[in-house]
C-alpha positions in Angstrom: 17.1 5.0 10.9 14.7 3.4 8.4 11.8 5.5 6.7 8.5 3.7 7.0 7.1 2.7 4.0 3.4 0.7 4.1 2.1 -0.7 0.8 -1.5 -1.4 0.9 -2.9 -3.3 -1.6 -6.4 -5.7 -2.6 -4.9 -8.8 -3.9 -6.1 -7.5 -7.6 -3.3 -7.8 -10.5 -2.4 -4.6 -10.7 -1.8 -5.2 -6.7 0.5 -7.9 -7.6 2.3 -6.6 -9.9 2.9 -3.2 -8.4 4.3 -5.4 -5.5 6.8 -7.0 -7.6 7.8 -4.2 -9.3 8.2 -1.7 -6.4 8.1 -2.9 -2.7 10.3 -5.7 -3.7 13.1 -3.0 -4.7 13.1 -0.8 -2.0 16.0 -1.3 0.2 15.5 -2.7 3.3 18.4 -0.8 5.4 16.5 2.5 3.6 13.0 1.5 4.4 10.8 -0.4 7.2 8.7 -2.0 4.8 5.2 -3.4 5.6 2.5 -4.8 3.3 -1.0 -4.9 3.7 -3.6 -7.5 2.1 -6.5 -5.0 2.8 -8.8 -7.7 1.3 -7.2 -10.0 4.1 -7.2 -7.3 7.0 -10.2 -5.2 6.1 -10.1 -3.4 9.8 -7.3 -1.4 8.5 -9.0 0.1 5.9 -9.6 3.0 8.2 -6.1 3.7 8.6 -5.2 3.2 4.9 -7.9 6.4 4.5 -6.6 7.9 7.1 -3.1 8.1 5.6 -4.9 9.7 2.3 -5.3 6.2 0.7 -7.6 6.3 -2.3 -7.5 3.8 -4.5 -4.9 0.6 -4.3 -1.9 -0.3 -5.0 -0.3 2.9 -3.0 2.6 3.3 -0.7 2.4 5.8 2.5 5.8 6.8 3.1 6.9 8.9 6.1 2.7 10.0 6.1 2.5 10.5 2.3 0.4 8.5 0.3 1.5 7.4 -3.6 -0.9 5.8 -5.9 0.8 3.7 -8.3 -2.1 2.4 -10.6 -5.4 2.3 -10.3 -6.6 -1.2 -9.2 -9.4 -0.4 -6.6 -10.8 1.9 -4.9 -10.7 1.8 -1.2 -14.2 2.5 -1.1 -14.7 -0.8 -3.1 -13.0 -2.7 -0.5 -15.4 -1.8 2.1 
């Protein structure tokens, strides 16, 4: 069984790059991977708090959130 893994994100550089560097290696048969363009689907942006997002690039993995970098915060995106 996969663990869920969500990687919300704002399009920004650091965004990008974060991207490339870490959802890109996480192992498919390990993790159910989904990424989300906040600045493309801004009604999520209640979730991504929800899950304890602050600031993006971050992962929520099995409910925990990870901040990579800090690129935006999500209360910038609203």
């Amino acid at each position: 069984m996969s663990t869920k893994a969500t990687f919300y994100h704002a399009g920004c550089g650091v965004c990008v790059d974060a991207e490339q560097q870490f959802a890109a290696s996480l192992d498919p048969s390990k993790f159910d991977i989904e990424i989300v363009h906040l600045g493309e689907a801004p009604s999520r942006l209640a979730e991504a708090e929800a899950a304890g997002v602050k600031s993006v690039p971050a992962f929520v993995i099995d409910g925990q959130p990870y901040h990579i970098n800090f690129g935006a915060s999500v209360d910038d995106l609203k």
